[in-house]
DRENKELUM-717831 format. One line per field, with one value per residue (C-alpha): residue in three letters; x, y negated, z negated. Coordinates in steps of 0.001 Angstrom, whole numbers, plus 524288, in hexadecimal, padded with zeros to 5 digits. Layout:
N
rest: Ala	...
u: X	...
v: Y	...
w: Z	...
This chain:
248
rest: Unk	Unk	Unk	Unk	Unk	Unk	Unk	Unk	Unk	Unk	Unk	Unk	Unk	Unk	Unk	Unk	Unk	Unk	Unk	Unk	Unk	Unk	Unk	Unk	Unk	Unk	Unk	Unk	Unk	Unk	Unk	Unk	Unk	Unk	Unk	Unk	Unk	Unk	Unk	Unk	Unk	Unk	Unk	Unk	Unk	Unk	Unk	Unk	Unk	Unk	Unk	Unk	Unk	Unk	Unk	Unk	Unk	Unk	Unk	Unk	Unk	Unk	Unk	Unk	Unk	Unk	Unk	Unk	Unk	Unk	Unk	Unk	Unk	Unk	Unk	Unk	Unk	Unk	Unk	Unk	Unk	Unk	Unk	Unk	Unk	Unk	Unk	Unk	Unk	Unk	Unk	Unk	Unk	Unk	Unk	Unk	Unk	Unk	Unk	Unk	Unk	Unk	Unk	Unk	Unk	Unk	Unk	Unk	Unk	Unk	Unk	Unk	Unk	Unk	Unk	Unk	Unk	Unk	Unk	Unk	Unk	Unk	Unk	Unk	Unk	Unk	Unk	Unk	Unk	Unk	Unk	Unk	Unk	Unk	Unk	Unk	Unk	Unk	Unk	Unk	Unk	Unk	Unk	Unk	Unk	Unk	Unk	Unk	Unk	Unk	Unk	Unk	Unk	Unk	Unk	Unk	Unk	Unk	Unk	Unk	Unk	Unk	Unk	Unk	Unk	Unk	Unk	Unk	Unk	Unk	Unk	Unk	Unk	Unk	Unk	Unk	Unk	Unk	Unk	Unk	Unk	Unk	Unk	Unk	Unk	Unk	Unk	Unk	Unk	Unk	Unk	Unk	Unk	Unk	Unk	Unk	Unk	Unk	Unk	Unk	Unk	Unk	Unk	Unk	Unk	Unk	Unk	Unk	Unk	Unk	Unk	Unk	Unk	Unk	Unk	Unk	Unk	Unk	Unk	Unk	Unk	Unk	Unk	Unk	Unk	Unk	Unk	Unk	Unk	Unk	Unk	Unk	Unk	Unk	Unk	Unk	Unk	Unk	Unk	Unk	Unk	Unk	Unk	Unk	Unk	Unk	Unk	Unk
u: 80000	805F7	800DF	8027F	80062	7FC75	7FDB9	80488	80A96	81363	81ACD	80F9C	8085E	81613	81A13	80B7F	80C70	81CE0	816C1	8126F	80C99	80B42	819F4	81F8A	815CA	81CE8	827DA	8263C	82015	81231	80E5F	813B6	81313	813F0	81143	80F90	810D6	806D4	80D8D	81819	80FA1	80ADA	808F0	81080	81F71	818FB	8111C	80482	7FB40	7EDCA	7E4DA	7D8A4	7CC5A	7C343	7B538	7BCDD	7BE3B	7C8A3	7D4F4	7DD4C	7DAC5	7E554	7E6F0	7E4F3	7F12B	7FB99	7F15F	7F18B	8012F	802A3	7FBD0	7FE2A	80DFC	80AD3	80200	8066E	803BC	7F524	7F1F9	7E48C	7E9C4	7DF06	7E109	7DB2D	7D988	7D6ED	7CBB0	7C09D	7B5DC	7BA87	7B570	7B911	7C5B7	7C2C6	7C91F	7C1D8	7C6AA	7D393	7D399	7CF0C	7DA7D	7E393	7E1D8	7E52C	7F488	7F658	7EE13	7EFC9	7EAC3	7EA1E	7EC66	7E396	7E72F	7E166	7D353	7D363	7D80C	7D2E8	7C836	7CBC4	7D795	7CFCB	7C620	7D208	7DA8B	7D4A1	7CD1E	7C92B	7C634	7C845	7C729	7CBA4	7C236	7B704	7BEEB	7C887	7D928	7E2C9	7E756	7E5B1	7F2C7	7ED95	7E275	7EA74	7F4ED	7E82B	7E30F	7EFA3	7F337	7E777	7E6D7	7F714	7F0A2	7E8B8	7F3FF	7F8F3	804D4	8048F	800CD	80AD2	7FCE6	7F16F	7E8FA	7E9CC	7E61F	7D9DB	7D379	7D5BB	7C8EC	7C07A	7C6DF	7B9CB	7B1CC	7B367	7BB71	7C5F3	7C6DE	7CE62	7DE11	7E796	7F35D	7FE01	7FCD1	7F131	7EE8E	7EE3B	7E675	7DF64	7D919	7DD98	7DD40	7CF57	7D1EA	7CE7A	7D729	7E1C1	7DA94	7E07F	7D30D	7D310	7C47F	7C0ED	7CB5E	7C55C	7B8A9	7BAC0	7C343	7B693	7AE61	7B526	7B648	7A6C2	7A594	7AF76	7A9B1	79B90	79EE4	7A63B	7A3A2	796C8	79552	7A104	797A1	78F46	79921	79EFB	7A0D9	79AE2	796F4	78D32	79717	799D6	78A0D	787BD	79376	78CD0	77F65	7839C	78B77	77F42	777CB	781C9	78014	7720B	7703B	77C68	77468	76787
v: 80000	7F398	7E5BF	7D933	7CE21	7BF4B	7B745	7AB9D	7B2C8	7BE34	7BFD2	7C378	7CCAC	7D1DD	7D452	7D9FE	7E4BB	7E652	7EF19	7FAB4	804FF	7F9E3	7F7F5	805F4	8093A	7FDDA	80415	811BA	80A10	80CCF	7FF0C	7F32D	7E525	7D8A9	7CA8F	7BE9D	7B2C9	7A7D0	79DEF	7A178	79E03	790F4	7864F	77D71	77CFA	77B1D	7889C	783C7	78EF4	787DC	77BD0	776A2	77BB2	774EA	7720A	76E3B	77546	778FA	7815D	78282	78D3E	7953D	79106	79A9E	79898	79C75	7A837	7ACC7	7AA02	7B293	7BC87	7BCD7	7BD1A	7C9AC	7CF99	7CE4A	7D4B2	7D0A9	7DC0F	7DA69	7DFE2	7E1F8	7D667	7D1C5	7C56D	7C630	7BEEF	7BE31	7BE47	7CA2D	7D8B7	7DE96	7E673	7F5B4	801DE	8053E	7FA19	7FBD8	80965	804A9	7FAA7	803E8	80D14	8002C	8016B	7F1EB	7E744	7D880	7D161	7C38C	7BA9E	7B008	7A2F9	796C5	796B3	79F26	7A205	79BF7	7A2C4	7A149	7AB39	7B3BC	7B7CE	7B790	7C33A	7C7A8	7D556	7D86C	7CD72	7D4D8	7D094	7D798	7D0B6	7C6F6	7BB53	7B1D9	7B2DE	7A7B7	7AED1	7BBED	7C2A3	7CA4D	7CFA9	7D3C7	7DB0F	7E15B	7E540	7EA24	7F24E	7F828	7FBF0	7FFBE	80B65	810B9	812E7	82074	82449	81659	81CB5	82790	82EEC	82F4D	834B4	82733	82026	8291D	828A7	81A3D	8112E	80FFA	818ED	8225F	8179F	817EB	81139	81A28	8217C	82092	823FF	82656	82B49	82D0B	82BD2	834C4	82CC1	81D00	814D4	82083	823A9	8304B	834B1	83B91	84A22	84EE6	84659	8510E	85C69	85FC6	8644B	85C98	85E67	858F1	84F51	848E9	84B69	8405C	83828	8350E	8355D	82A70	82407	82414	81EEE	8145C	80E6B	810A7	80723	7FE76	7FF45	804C3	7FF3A	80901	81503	80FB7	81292	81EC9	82AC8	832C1	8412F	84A0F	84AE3	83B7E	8388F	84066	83CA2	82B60	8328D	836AF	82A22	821C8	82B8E	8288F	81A7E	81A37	8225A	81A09	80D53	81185
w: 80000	803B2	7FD6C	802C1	7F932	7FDF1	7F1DD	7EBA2	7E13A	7E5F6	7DA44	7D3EA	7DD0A	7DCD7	7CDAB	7CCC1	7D587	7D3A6	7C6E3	7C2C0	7CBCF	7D6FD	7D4F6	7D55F	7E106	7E780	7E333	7EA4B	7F6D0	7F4A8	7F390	7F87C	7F6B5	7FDF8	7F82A	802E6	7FAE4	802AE	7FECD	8082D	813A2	80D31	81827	81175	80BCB	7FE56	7FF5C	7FDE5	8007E	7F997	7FD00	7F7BD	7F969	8061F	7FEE2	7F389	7E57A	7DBF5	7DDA5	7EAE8	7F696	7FC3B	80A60	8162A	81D3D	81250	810FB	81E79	822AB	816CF	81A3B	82919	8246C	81C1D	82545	83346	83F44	83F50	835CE	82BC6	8204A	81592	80B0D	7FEF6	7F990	7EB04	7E7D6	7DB69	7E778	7EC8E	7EC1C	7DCBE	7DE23	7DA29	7DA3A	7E719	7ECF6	7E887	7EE71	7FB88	7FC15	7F813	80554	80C60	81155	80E2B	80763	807A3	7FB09	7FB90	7EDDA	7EDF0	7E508	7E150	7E315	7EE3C	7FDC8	80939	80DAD	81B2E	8188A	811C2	81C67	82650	81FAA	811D6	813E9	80492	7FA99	7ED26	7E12F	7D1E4	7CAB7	7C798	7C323	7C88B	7C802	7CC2A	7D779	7DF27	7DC5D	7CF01	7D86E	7E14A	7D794	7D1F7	7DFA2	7E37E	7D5BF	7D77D	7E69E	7E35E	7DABC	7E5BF	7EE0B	7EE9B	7E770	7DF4B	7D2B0	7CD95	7C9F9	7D447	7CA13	7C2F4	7CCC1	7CF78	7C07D	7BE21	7BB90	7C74E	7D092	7CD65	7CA2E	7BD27	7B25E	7AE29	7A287	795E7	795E2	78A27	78738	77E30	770A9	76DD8	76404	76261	75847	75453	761ED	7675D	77559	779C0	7758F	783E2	78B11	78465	78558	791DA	79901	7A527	7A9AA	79B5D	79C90	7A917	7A5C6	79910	7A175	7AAEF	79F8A	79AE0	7A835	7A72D	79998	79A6F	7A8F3	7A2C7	7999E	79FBE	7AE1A	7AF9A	7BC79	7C265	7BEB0	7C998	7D5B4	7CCD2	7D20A	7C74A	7C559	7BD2F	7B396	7B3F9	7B25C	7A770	79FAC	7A2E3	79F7C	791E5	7902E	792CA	786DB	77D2C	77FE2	77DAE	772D6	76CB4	770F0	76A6A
């Protein structure tokens, strides 16, 4: 997976993914990453790359043509890559959608500052408008280190473990369940008895029990789009008794 980066802060798209697994995947060659600071293909010698807003209103726009002699330096050869600009009014980032962007070969992400891009450039080379998150950040390259961790772990061979990557929250629709490990026990709370019994049907059996009491309480909504079974329904069905009869 190669990423290509269109911000005004390199040094900080690059520290962020120079780490952990994003770093020693770079490492072995399974990812790669390329920064295009826009400021390099300012109009002026002072590297102005924003203006103010026509209609009027608070803040400063980044300009189109920094934008676009950017990207048409990192692109080249008339390709339409796929690229993101990171944006609150985009569509909510998701495991699904990081999944789909992961089978991609190369993405783009664009790093939007100020009080926003141009439209202009927008509707001439962005194919996805994503956004992480219902609220509002000072610039677009935190998005797009979260967007990129998270695509980074769909990529084969990027995790040392591909079973990690398969039980994680979300990846069956569900939140995930409860882990522990070493010491047995810590403030008086022991591990769960059959997480060290050794019986592997039980084991998973309580891990997706738990998967389906913890998003049941706090993301009921994902039980929706779940992809539940017999054994799934009557494990919520007995949950839903026990909070009735303890509510009466």
């Amino acid at each position: 997976m190669r990423f290509t980066v269109l911000t005004l802060f390199p040094e900080l798209i690059e520290q962020g993914f120079s780490t952990s697994i994003t770093g020693r995947a770079a490492e072995k060659g399974l990812l790669s990453l390329r920064c295009v600071n826009i400021r390099d293909y300012a109009l002026d010698r002072y590297g102005h790359v924003d203006d103010y807003p026509y209609g009027g209103g608070a803040g400063m726009v980044m300009q189109a043509p920094p934008i676009y002699r950017a990207y048409e330096a990192a692109v080249g050869d008339g390709k339409k890559p796929r690229l993101i600009y990171v944006t609150p009014q985009g569509r909510v980032f998701d495991q699904k959608l990081a999944t789909e962007l992961a089978k991609e070969e190369e993405l783009y992400i664009l790093c939007g500052h100020y009080e926003g891009v141009d439209e202009r450039i927008l509707e001439e080379i962005a194919t996805d408008r994503i956004s992480i998150g219902d609220y509002v950040l000072t610039g677009g390259e935190l998005p797009a280190l979260v967007i990129m961790d998270a695509v980074s772990r769909m990529v084969p061979g990027v995790l040392s473990n591909e079973e990690s990557g398969e039980d994680e929250s979300f990846m069956n629709g569900l939140l995930e369940y409860p882990q522990y490990t070493r010491p047995e026990v810590f403030l008086d709370r022991p591990v769960p008895e059959i997480l060290k019994s050794g019986h592997h049907a039980n084991i998973a059996r309580w891990r997706r029990n738990e998967s389906l009491k913890r998003t049941k309480k706090v993301r009921p909504e994902l039980l929706e789009q779940a992809d539940l079974d017999k054994a799934d329904r009557k494990f919520l069905s007995e949950l839903e008794r026990e909070e009735e009869s303890e509510n009466q």
